[in-house]
C-alpha positions as CSV (number, residue, x, y, z in Angstrom):
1,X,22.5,164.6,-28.8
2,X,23.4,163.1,-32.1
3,X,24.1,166.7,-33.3
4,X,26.7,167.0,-31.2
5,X,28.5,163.6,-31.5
6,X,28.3,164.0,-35.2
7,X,30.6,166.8,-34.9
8,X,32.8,165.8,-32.3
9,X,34.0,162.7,-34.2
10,X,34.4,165.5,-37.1
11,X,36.1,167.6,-34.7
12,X,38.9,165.1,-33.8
13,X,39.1,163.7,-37.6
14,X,39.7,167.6,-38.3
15,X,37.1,167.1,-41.1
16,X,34.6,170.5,-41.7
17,X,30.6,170.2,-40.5
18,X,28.2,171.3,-42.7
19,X,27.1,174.7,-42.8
20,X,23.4,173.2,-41.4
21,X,25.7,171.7,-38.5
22,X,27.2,175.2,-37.7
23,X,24.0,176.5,-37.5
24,X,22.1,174.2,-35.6
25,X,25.0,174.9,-32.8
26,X,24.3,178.0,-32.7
27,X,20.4,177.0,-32.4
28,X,20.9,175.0,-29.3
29,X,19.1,176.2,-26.2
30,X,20.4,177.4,-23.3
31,X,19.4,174.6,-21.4
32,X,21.8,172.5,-23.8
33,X,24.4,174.5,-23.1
34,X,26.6,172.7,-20.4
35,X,26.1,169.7,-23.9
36,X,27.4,172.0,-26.1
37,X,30.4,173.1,-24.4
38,X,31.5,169.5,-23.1
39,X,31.4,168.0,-27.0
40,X,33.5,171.1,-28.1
41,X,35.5,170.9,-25.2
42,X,36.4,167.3,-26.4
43,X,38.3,168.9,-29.6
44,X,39.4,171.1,-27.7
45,X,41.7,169.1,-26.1
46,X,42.4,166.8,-28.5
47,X,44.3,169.4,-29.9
48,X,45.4,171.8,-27.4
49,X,45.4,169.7,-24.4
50,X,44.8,171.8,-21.3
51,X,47.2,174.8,-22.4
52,X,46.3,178.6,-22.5
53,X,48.3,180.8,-24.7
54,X,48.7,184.4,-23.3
55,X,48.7,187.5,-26.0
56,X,49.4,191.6,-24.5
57,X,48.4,193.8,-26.5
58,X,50.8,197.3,-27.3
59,X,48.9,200.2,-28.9
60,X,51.2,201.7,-30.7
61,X,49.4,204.6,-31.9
62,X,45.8,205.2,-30.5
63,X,42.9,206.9,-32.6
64,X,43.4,209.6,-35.2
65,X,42.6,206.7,-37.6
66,X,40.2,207.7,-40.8
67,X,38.5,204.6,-41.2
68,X,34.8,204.7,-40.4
69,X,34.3,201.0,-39.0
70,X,31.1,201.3,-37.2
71,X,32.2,199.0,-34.3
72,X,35.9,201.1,-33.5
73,X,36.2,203.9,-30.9
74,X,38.8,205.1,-32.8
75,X,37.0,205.3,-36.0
76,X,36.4,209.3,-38.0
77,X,34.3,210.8,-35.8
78,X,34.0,208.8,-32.8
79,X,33.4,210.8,-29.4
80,X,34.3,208.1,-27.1
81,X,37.1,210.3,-25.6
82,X,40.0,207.7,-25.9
83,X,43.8,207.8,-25.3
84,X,44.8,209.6,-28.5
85,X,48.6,209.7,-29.6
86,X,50.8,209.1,-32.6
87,X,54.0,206.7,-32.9
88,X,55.6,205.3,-29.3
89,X,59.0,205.2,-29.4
90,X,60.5,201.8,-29.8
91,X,61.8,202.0,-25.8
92,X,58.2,202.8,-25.0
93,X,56.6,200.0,-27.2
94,X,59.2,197.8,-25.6
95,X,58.6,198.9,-22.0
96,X,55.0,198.5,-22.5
97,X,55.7,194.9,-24.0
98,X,57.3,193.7,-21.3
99,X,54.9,194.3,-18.5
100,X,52.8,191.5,-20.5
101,X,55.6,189.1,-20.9
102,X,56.2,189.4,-16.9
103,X,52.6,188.2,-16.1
104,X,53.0,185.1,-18.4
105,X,52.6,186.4,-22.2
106,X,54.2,184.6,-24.6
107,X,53.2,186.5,-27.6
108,X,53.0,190.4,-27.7
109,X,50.6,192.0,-30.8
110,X,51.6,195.6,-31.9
111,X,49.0,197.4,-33.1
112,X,48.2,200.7,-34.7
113,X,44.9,202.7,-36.0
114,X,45.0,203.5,-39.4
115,X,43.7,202.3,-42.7
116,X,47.4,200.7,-43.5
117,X,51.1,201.6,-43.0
118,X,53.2,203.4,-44.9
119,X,56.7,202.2,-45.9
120,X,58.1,204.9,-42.8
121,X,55.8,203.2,-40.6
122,X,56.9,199.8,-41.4
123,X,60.5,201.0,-40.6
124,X,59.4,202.4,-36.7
125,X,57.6,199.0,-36.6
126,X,60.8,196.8,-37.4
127,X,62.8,199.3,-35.1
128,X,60.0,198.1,-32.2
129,X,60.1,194.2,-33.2
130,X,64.2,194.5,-33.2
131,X,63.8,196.4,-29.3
132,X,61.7,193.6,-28.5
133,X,63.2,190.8,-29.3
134,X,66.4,191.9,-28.6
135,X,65.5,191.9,-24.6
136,X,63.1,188.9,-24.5
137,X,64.4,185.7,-25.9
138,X,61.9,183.5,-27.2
139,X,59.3,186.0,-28.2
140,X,56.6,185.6,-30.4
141,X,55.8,189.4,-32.2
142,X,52.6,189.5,-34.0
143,X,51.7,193.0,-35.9
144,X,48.6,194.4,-36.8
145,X,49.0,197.4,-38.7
146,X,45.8,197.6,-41.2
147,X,45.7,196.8,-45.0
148,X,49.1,196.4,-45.9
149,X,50.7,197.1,-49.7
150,X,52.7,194.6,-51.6
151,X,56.2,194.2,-50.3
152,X,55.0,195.1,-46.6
153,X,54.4,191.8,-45.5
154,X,57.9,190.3,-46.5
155,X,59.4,193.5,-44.7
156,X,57.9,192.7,-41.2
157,X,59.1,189.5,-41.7
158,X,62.1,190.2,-42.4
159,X,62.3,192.8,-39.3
160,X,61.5,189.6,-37.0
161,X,57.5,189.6,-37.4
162,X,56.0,186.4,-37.1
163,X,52.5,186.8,-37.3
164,X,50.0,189.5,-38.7
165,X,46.6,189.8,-37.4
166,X,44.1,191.1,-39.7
167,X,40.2,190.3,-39.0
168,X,37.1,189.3,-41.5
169,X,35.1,191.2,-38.8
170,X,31.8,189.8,-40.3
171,X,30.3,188.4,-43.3
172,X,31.0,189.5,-46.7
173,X,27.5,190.0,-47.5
174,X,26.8,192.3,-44.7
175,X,30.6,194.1,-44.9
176,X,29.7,197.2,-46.3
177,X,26.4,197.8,-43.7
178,X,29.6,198.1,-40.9
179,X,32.7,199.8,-43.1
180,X,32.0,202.1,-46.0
181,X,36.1,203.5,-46.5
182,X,37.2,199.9,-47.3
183,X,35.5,196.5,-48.3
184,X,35.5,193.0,-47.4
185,X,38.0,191.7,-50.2
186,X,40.5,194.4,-49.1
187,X,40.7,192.4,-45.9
188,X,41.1,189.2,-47.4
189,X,44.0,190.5,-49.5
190,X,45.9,191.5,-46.7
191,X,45.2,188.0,-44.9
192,X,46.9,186.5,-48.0
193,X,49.7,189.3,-48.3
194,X,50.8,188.1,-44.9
195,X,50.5,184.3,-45.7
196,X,52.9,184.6,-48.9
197,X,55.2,186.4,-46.8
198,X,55.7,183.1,-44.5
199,X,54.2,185.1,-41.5
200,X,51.4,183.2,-39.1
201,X,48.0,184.2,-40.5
202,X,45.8,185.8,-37.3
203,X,42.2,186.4,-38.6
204,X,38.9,186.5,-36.7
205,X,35.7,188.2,-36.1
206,X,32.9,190.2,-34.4
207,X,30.1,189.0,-33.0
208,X,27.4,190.9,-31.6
209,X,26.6,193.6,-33.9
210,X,23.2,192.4,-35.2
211,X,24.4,190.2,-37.4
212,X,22.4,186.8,-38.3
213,X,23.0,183.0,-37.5
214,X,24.0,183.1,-41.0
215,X,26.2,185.8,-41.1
216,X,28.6,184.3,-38.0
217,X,28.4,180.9,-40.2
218,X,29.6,182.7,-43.8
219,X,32.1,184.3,-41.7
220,X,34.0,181.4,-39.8
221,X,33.8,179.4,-43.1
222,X,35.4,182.3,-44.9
223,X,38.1,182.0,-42.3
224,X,38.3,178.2,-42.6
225,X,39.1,178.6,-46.1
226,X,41.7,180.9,-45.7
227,X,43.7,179.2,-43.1
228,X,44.5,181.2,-40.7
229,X,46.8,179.8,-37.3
230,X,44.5,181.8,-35.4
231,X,41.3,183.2,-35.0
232,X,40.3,185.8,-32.3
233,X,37.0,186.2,-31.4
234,X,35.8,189.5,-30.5
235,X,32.8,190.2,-28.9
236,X,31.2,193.7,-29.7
237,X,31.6,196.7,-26.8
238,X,28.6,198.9,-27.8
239,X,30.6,202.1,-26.7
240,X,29.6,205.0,-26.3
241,X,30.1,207.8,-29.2
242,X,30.6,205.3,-32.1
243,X,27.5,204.0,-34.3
244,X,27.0,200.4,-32.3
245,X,26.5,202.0,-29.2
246,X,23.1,200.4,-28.6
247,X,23.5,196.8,-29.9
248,X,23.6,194.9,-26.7
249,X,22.8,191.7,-28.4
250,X,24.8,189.0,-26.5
251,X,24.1,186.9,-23.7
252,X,27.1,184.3,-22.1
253,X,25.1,181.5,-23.2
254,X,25.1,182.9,-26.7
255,X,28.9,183.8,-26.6
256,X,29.4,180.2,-25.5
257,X,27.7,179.0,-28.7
258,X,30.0,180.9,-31.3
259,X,32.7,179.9,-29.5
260,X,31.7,176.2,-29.7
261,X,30.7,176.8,-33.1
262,X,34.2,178.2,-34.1
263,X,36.1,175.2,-32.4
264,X,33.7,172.9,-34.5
265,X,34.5,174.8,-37.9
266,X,37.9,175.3,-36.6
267,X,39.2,172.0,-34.4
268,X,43.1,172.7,-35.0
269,X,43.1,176.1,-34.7
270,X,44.4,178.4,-31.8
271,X,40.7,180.2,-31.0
272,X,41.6,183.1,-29.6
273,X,39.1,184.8,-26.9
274,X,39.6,188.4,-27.6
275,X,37.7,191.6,-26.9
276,X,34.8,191.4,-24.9
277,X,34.8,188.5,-23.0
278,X,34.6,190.0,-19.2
279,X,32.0,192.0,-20.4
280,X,29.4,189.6,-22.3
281,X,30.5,186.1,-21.0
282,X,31.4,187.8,-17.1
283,X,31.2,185.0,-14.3
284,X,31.1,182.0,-17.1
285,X,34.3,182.7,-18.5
286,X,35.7,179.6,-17.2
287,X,33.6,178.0,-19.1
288,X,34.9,179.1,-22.5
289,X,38.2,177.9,-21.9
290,X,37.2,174.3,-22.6
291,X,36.5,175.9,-26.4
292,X,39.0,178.4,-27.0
293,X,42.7,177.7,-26.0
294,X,44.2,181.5,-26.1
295,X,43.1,185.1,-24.5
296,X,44.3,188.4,-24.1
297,X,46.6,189.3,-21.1
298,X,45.2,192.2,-19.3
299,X,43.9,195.6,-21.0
300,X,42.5,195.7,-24.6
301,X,43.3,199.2,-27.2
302,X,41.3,201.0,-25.9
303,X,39.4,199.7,-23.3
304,X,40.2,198.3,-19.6
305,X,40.5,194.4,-19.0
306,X,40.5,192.4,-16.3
307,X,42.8,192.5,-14.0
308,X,46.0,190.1,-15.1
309,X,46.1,188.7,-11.9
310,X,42.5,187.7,-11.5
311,X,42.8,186.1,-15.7
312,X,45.7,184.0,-14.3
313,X,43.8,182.8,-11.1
314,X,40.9,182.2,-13.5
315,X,43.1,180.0,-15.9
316,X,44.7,178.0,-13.1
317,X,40.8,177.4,-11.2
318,X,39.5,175.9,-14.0
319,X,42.3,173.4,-14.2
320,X,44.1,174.7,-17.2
321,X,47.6,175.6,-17.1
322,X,49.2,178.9,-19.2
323,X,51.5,177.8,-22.1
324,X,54.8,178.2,-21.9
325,X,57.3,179.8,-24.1
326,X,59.1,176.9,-25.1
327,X,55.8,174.6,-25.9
328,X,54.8,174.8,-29.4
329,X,51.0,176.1,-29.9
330,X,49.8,174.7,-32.7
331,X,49.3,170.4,-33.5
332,X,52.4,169.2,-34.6
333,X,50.7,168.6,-38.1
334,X,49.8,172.5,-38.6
335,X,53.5,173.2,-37.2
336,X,55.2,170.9,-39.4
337,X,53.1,172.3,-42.3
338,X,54.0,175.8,-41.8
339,X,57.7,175.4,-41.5
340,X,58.0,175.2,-37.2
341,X,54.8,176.7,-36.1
342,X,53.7,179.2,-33.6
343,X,55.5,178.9,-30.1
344,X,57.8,176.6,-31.8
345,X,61.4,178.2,-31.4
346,X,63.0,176.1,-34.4
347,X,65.9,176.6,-36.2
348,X,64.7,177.4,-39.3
349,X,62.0,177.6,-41.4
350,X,59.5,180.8,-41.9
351,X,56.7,179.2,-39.1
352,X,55.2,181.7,-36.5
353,X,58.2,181.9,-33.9
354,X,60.5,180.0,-36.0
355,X,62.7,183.1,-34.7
356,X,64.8,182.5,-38.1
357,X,67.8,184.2,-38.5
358,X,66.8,186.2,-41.2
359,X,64.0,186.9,-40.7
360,X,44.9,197.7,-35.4
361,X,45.0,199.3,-37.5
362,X,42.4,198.7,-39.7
363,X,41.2,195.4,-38.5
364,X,43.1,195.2,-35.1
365,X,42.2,192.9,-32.7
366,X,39.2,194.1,-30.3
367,X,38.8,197.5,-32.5
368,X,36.0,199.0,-30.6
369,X,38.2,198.6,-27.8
370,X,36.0,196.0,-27.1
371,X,36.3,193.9,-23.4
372,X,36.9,196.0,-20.7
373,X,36.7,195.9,-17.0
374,X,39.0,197.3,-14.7
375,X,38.0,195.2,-11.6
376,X,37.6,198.1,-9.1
377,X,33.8,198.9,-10.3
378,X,31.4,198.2,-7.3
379,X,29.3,195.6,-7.4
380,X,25.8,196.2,-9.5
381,X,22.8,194.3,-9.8
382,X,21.5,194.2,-13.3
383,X,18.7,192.3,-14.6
384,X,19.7,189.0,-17.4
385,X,20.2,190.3,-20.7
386,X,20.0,194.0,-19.9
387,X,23.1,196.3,-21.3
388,X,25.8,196.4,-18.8
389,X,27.7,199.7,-19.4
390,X,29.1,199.2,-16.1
391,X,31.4,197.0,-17.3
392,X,33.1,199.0,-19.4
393,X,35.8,201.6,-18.7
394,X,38.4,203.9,-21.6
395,X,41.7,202.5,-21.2
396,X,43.9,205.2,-19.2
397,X,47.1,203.5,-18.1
398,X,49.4,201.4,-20.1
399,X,51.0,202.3,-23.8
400,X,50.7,206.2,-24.1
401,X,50.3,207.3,-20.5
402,X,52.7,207.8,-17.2
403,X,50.7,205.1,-15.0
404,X,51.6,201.4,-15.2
405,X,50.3,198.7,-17.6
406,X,47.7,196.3,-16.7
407,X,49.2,192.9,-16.9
């Protein structure tokens, strides 16, 4: 398919399709899938070889947030019936922490519901980065904390932070159809707050919430341009008791097709398989590790994930091998350009896990809890395409309970 070679040779030269090039991946067929997936694949591994970064997620604080992002179970007014608490203590936060960094994480994202933090919670959140860090050498700390005020950024990363996730979601043109209490630029302003700051840009998106062809194109340009290190790509859990409750829009051949999509738009970049992949891409997620190069470890915010275990089997069935603390994630040229680069461990220099010596909030990663199976459900046959609700369970163990984590 001279579609796909096109944008393989782009792919490897790091040079950016056209926005008819995007789309036309995304109007593949699903017989052209198994094409699709082997041309992205190829950049893929130009760049990030046959590695797979692991990220844990920590909720810091769950719910009680007064945002009303449609997709979020802990959104005003959602009746989902999540785990709702304030602050963990930094012990806790660490505790929880390391149960990922056991089973293989290398980087550990704090995140809390809110519409931003105030200058008291930026202080409980250095006080967690310094536990942290303090009993795992080598650490990479990413916070995501909502829209954050000027001065907030350098703060965290001065407290040790080295990377601050804070998603697009979706397209600017359909932003206000899915938040109402904050807008698209607000978002973008925070990407760039944490940028200036020297931290590691983390900025991704939605899919699955009815938006168009279009809209998932505007969106993973918009990141393009502002350079994140990483993108995660969520894919939407239509739970129960928040507004998106009935879009079952994906399928796993459709999920395969942003994915490829993102690689193309973003060859160099970590891609980041985030919220929802167990529950929309199910028995092909093998398959999407030939596009995206980094997943979440175990359970989401809100939501149960698959099992750590079985993610780790998974990784190592498919021939791909889980990246290790000291290997630096990012190609050498991103790393050099940001001052050491994530997973890098150098000396100096303000780079995601540059460790230097000095140094959901609102847009969290997987917000509607989104991606969640436990593993334990019996086995149900459902019919291609139809909603599988099954599949999805509220997050009861882990951060902000007595039982163990899932990692």
């Amino acid at each position: 398919m001279d579609l796909l070679n096109t944008l393989v040779d782009k792919g490897l030269r790091r040079e950016l399709p056209t926005r008819e090039e995007a789309l036309a991946v995304l109007a593949t067929s699903d017989d052209d899938v198994l094409d699709v997936v082997a041309a992205a694949g190829k950049v893929r591994r130009q760049w990030f070889g046959r590695r797979v970064k692991l990220n844990y997620l920590v909720n810091l604080k769950s719910g009680l947030c007064p945002e009303d992002c449609s997709y979020c179970s802990q959104r005003l007014g959602s009746t989902t019936g999540i785990l709702k608490y304030t602050w963990l203590k930094p012990d806790e936060a660490s505790k929880a922490a390391a149960a990922g960094l056991a089973g293989g994480a290398k980087r550990v994202c704090l995140v809390a519901s809110g519409r931003g933090p105030t200058d008291r919670d930026v202080d409980r959140v250095a006080g967690t980065i310094k536990a942290i860090k303090e009993q795992n050498e080598g650490v990479e700390v990413c916070a995501c904390l909502g829209l954050l005020s000027d001065g907030q950024a350098e703060r965290l990363r001065e407290a040790g932070a080295d990377a601050y996730n804070h998603n697009l979601n979706t397209s600017e043109g359909t932003y206000g159809d899915i938040t109402t209490t904050h807008t698209y630029a607000d978002r973008v302003d925070t990407v760039n707050k944490a940028h200036a700051a020297g931290l590691s840009a983390c900025s991704g998106l939605i899919a699955g919430m009815g938006e168009s062809d279009e809209d998932l194109v505007d969106v993973v340009f918009s990141l393009r341009e502002l350079d994140p290190d990483s993108v995660p790509v969520n894919f939407l859990i239509p739970v129960e008791g928040t507004p998106l409750a009935k879009e079952w829009n994906l399928t796993p051949q459709r999920c395969l097709r942003i994915l490829a999509m993102v690689r193309f738009v973003c060859p160099d970049v970590e891609v980041r398989i985030a919220g929802g992949r167990e529950v929309h891409l199910r028995t092909m997620q093998p398959l999407a590790l030939h596009l995206a190069n980094s997943i979440f470890l175990g359970d989401y915010l809100t939501t149960e994930g698959q099992a750590g275990q079985a993610d780790l089997e998974m990784i190592a069935d498919a021939g791909f091998v889980v990246e290790g603390s000291d290997e630096v994630t990012l190609p050498q040229h991103r790393a050099e350009a940001q001052g050491g680069g994530c997973g890098s461990h150098a000396a100096e220099g303000p780079g995601c896990g540059s460790h230097a010596a000095e140094g959901a909030g609102c847009g969290s990663h997987a917000e509607a809890g989104c991606g969640s199976v436990c593993g334990s459900h019996e086995t149900v046959t459902v019919p291609a395409n139809e909603p599988r609700t099954d599949l999805v369970a509220v997050r009861r163990r882990g951060a902000g309970t007595d039982l163990a984590p899932n990692a």
